[in-house]
Structure formats: C-alpha cells, structure tokens
C-alpha positions in Angstrom: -28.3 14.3 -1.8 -26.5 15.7 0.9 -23.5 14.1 3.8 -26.4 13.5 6.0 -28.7 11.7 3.5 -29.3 7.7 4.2 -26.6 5.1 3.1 -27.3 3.4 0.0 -26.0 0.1 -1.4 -23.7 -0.1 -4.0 -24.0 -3.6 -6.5 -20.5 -4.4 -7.8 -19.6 -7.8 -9.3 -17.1 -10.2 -8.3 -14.8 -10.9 -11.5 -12.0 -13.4 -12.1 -11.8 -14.1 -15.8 -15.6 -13.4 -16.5 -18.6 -13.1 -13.9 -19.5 -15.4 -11.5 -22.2 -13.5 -9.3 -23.4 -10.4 -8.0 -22.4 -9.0 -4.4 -23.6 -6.2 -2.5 -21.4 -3.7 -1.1 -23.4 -1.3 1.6 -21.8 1.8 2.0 -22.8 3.4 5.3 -20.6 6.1 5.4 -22.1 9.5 4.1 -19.0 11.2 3.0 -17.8 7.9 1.1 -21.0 7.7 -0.5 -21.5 11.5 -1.4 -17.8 11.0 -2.8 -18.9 8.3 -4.7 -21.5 10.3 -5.9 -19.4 13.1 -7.1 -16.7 10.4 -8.7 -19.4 8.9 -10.8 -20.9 12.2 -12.1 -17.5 13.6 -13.0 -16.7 10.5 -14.7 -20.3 10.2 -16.5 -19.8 6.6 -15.1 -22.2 4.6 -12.8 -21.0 4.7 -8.8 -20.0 1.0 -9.3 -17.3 2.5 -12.4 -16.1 5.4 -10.4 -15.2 3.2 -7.2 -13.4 0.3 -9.8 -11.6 3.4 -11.2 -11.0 4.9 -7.7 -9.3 1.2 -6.5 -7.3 1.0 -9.3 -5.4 4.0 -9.6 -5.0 4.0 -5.8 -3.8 -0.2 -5.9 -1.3 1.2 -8.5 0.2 4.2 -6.9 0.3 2.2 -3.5 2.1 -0.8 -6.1 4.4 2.0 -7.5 5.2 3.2 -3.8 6.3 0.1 -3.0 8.4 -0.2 -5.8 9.8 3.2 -4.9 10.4 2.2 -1.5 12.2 -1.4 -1.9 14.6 0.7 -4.9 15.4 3.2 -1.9 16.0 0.7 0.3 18.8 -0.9 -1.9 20.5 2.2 -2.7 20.9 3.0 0.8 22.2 -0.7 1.6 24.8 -0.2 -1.4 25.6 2.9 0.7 26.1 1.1 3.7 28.1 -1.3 2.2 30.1 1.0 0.5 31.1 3.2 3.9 31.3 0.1 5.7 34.1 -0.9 3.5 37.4 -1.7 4.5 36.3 -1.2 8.2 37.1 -3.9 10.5 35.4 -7.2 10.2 33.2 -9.2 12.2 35.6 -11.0 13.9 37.6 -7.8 14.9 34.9 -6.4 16.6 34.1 -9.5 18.5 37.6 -9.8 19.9 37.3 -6.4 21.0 34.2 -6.6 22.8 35.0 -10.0 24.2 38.1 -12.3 25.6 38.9 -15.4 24.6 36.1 -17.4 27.5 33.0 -14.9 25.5 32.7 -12.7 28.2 32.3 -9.0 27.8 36.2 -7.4 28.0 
C-alpha cells in the first residue's frame, strides 16, 4: 500500500500492571501509517509492536537527553560559580549602582 492509500486503524491496549481494555488509535496520516507499515515488517512484529517499540526507544532517548541536558546545566553553573569567585559581592554591586536613599547613582 502506497502514502496515498486510506488511513487504517491501529488497536493497541491500554496497560497498567495487566489489561484493562482495548482502545483504538486511528492513524490518518499516510506517511505515519506507511512507516508503521515498514517498522512492523522489518521487525516481523504486528504494527501495534513496531509503534510500542518505536515509543519506547524514542521516550528513552528523549529521558537520556534530559539527563544529558540537566548534567550540562550543572557543569556550566559550577563554571559560573567558579569565575564568579572572589568577585565582588552582592552588596558591592548594589552600593555602586545605588546611594544610600535606593536611587540609581
């Protein structure tokens, strides 16, 4: 079936432990279906298996990224603290931007 074939539905089943009911996911887009398709025949799997395979490896790299991300984050916070370090404090700062009524020197 080719991209401009009809949109099928998809079954999957809603799991939290063990099964609790079937829902229906329609796909209507052609290319997510066709890729779907393709997933599933490479796989040998049903469509329902290649898309649970497909979410999960995605959920974890996006997971991982995050992870990536927020360890980035800290090292360049260290690296702000570290320059930052021995420079003048808050207080300095604020007495040299203001006088002693608050207002801007």
């Amino acid at each position: 079936m080719g991209l401009g074939a009809a949109p099928a539905a998809v079954g999957i089943r809603v799991a939290a432990g063990r099964y609790h009911g079937a829902m229906s996911l329609n796909i209507k887009n052609p290319a997510v279906l066709e890729l779907t398709r393709d997933l599933a025949r490479l796989l040998g799997t049903s469509q329902v298996g290649a898309l649970e395979v497909a979410l999960r490896e995605k959920l974890a790299r996006e997971q991982a990224g995050d992870d990536v991300r927020r360890e980035q984050i800290r090292r360049d916070l260290v690296e702000i603290r570290e320059r930052l370090r021995g420079g003048p404090t808050r207080q300095q700062i604020d007495d040299d931007l203001y006088d002693e009524w608050g207002l801007p020197r």
